[in-house]
C-alpha positions in Angstrom: -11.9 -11.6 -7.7 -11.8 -12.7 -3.9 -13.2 -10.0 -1.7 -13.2 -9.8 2.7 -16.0 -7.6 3.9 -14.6 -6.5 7.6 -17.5 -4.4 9.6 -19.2 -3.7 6.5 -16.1 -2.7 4.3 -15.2 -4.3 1.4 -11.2 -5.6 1.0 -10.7 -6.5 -2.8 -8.3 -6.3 -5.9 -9.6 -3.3 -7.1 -9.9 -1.3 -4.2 -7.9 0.5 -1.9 -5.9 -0.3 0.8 -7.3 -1.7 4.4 -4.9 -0.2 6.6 -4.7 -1.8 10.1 -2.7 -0.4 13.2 -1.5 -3.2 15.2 -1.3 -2.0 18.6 -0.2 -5.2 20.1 0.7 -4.5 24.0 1.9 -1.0 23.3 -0.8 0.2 25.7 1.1 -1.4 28.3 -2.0 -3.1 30.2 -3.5 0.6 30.4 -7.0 0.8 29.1 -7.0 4.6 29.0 -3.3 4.5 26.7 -5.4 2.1 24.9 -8.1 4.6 24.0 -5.4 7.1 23.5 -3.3 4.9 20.8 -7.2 4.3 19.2 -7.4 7.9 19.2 -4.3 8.9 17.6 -5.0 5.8 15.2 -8.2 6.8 13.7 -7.0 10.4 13.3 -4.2 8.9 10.5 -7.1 7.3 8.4 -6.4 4.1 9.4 -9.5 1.5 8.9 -8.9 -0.9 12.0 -6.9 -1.0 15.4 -5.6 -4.2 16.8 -4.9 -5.2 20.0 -3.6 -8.9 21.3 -5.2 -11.7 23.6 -3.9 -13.9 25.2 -5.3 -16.6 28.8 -1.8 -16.5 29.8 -2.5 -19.2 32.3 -3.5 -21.6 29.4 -1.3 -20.5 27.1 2.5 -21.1 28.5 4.1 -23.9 30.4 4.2 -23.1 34.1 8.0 -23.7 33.6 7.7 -20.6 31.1 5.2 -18.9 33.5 7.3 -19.0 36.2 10.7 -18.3 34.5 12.6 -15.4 36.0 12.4 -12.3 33.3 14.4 -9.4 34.2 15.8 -7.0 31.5 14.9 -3.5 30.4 11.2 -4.9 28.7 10.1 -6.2 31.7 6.5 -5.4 33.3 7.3 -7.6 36.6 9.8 -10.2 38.0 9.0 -13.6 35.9 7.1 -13.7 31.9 4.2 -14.4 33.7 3.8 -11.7 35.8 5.1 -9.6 33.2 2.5 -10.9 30.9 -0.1 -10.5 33.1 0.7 -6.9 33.6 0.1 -5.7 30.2 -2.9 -7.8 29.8 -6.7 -6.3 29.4 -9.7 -7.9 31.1 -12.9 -8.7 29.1 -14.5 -5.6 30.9 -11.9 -3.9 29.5 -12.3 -5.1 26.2 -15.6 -4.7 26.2 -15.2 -0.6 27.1 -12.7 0.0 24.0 -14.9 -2.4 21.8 -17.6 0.7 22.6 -14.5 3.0 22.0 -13.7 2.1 18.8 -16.6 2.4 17.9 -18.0 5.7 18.3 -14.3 6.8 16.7 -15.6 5.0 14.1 -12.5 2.5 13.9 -12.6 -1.1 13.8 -10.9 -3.2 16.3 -10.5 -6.7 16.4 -7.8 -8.8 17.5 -4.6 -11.6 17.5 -5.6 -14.1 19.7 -3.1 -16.7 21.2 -5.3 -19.9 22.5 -8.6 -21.1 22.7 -10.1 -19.2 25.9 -9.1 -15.7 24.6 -10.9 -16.9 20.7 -13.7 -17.4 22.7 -14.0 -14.3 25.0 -13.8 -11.9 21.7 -16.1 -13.9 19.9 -18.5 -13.7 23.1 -17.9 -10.0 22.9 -18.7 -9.9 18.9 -15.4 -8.6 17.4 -15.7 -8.6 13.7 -12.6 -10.1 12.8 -9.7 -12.2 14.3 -5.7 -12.2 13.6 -3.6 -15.5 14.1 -0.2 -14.7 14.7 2.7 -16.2 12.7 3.7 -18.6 15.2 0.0 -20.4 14.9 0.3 -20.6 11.4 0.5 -24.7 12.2 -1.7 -24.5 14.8 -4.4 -26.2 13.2 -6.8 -26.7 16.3 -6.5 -22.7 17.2 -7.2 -22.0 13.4 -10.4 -24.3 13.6 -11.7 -22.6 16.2 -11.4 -19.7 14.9 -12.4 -20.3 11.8 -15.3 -22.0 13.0 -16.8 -18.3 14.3 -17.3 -17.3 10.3 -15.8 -14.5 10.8 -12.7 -12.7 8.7 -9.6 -14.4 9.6 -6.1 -12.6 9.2 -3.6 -14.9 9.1 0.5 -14.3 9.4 2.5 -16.6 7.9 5.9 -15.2 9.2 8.5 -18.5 9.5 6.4 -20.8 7.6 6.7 -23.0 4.2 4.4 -23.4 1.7 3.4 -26.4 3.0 2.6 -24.5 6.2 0.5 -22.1 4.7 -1.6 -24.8 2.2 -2.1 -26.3 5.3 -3.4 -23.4 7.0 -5.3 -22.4 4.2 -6.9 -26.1 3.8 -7.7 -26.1 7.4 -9.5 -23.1 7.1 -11.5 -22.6 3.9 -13.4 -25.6 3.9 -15.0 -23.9 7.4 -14.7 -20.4 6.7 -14.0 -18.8 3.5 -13.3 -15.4 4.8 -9.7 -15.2 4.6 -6.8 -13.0 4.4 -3.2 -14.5 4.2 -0.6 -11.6 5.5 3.2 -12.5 4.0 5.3 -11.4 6.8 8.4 -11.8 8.6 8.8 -12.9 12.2 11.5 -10.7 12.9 11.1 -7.3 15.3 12.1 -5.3 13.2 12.6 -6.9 10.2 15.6 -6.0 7.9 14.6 -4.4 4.2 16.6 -7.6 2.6 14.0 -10.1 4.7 10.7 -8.8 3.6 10.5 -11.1 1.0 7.7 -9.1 -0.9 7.7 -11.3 -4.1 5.7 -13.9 -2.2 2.7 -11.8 -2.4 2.4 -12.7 -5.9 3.0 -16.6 -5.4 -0.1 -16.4 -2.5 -2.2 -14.9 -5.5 -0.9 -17.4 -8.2 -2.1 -20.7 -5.6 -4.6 -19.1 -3.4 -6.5 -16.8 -6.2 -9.9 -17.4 -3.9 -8.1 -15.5 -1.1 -7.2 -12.1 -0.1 -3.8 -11.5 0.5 -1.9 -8.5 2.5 1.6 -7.8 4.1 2.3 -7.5 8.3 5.3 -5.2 8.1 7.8 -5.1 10.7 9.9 -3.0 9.0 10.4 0.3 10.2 9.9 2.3 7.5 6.9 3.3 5.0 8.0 2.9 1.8 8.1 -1.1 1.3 4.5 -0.7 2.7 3.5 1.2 -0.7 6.1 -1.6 -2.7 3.6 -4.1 -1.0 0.2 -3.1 -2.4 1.6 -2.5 -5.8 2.3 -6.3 -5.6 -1.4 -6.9 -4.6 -0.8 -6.3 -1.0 -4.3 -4.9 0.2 -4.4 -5.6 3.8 -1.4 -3.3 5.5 -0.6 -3.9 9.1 2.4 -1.8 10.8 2.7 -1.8 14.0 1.8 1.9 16.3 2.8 3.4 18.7 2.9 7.0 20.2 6.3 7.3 21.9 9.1 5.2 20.7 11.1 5.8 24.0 8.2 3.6 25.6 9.1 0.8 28.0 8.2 -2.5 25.8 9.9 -3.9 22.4 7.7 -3.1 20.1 7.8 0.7 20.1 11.3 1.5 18.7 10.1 0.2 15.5 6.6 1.1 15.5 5.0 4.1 13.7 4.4 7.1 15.4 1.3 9.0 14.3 3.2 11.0 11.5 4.5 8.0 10.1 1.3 6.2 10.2 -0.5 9.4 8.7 2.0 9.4 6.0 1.6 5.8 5.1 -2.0 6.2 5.2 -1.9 9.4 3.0 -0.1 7.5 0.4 -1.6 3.9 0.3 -4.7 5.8 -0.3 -3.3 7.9 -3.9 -1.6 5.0 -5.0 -5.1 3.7 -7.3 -5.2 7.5 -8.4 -1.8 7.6 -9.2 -2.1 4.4 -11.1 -4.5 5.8 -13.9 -6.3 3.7 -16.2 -3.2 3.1 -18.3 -3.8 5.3 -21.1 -1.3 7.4 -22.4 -2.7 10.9 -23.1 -2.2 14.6 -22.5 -3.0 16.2 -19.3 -5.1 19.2 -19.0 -2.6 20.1 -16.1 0.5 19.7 -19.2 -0.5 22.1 -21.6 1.2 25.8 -20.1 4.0 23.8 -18.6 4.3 21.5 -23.0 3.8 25.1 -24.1 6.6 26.9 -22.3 8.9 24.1 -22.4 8.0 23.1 -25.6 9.3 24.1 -29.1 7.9 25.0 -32.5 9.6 25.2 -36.5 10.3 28.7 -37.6 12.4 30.5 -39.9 16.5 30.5 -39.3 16.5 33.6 -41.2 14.5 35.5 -43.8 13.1 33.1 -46.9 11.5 34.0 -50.4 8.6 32.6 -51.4 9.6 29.9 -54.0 13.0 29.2 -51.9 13.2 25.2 -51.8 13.4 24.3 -48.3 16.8 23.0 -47.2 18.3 21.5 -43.8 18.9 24.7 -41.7 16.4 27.0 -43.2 14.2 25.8 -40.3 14.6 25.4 -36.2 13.1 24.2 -33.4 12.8 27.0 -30.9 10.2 27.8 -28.0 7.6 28.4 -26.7 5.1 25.9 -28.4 2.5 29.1 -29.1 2.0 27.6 -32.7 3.3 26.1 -36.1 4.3 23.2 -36.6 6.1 20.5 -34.0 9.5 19.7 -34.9 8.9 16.1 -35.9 7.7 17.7 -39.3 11.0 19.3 -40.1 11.1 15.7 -42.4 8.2 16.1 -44.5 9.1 19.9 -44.8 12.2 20.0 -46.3 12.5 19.6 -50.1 9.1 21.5 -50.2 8.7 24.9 -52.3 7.7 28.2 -50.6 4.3 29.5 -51.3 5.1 32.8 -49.5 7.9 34.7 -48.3 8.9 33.6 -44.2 10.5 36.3 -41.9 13.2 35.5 -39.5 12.1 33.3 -36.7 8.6 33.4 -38.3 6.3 30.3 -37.8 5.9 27.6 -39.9 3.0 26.0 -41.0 1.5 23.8 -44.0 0.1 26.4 -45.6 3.1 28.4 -46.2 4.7 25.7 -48.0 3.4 23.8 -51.7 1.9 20.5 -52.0 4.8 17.7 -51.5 4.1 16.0 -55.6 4.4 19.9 -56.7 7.8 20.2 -56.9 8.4 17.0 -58.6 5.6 17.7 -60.9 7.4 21.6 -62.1 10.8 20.1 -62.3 9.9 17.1 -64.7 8.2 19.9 -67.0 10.7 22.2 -66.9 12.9 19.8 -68.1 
């Protein structure tokens, strides 16, 4: 059974699920929203916050750098100014890395290129996240892998083929892998989640962990997810949806997030062990609801039982259940029955009895 141990916590089969808040750029460059959204975060239950990197410098063209980007999203007058404005600086990073952790929340994060791999690493995140769109990056994911740490790894747009190469480009480095199925769509439509392909990542890639980065607004395919063997969840978190940026309309707010969290985490009790048995909590509701055989009306003793000379009726206080009625009838009373009066085995004679008088009498 593959297991991921992520700051000391173990991600398996047979456990629960690791519940990640992906905080992206929803703290809009502000370190202090940051610790706010961290806050709120670890108050649902959540087991990690994550946050983005990227050198935005090294990472787009200067053509895309410079591009004019004006619309309703936008932090300045081009993407790269914009970018720049919601990104944190290593201090930064540093200060909610000590954040998290006297929450007691992990925080790692998605990094973008090279230079941002290498300033969380220098600042000893426990884990990294490579975004869907670097699924074929093969030189990011060996230098990431390269760190030995836990690798989460979207596969959002990608083949098969994309994700066997991923996965061959990182194992033989790094065996501390999670694939996340996902969708690369913000947000992603019910029909597009695609949620069967969590169990083709565990028929070919049974060494490896695998989870589900949901953009879907909602909870409940969250819960769909880890019943298909989903145990990493990431949805994305927010604390006000009317929030300048794109990501917050379809974010969770903390109630949503609590909510998911509350019930990822009684889905293994809920499961049981797969035996079919009766409840302790069953029996007064079994016994109200519940029926017994008695009497449809007064009977002698020696009266040959005969269909309708006994009923079901409730409460099940006693007697007989009604799946007897069959080896009942055609039976001889041994005593007399009142009307509505309990049935049970010993007010009736042995089943060969009858048989045995009637071929003597005759």
């Amino acid at each position: 059974m593959p297991e991921l141990i992520v700051d000391g916590k173990g991600i398996h089969d047979g456990g629960g699920a690791y519940v990640v808040a992906e905080i992206g750029h929803n703290h809009q460059g502000d370190v202090e929203k940051a610790k706010a959204l961290i806050h709120a975060a670890k108050e649902c239950g959540v087991d990690a916050v994550k946050l983005q990197k990227r050198d935005n410098r090294r990472l787009y063209t200067q053509a895309q750098y410079d591009a004019p980007y004006d619309n309703e999203h936008s932090f300045g007058a081009t993407y790269g100014e914009h970018r720049e404005a919601l990104e944190l600086s290593a201090s930064e990073w540093l200060e909610l890395r000590e954040f998290s952790r006297e929450e007691g929340v992990t925080l790692f994060g998605t990094v973008f290129d090279e230079p941002s791999a290498d300033l969380l690493a220098e600042l000893g995140l426990p884990a990294f996240k490579i975004a869907s769109a670097d699924l074929v990056n093969t030189p990011l994911l060996r230098r990431v892998a390269a760190f030995g740490k836990p690798v989460f790894v979207s596969t959002g747009g990608g083949t098969l083929e994309d994700v066997e190469r991923a996965v061959d480009t990182i194992l033989p480095v790094n065996p501390h892998l999670c694939l996340l199925q996902c969708t690369a769509s913000y947000p992603c439509a019910v029909d597009e989640l695609e949620l069967r392909v969590l169990d083709t990542y565990r028929e070919r890639f049974p060494d490896v962990v695998v989870g589900l980065s949901d953009h879907q607004s909602g909870i409940a395919m969250a819960l769909v997810g880890y019943m298909l063997g989903a145990r990493v969840i990431e949805k994305h978190f927010t604390l006000d949806h009317a929030w300048k940026g794109s990501d917050h309309a379809f974010s969770l707010m903390p109630e949503g997030m609590r909510r998911l969290v509350r019930d990822l985490r009684r889905v293994p009790d809920a499961l049981g062990d797969g035996v079919k048995h009766r409840l302790e909590s069953e029996e007064r509701p079994l016994e109200k609801m519940g029926k017994k055989l008695v009497a449809a009306r007064a009977l002698r003793a020696g009266h040959v039982l005969a269909p309708g000379d006994l009923e079901a009726r409730s409460p099940a206080d006693g007697g007989l259940p009604p799946y007897e009625l069959d080896a009942l009838l055609g039976r001889r009373l041994a005593r007399p029955l009142g009307f509505q009066q309990d049935v049970s085995l010993e007010d009736v004679e042995p089943a060969g009895e009858l048989a045995g008088r009637g071929s003597r009498e005759a």
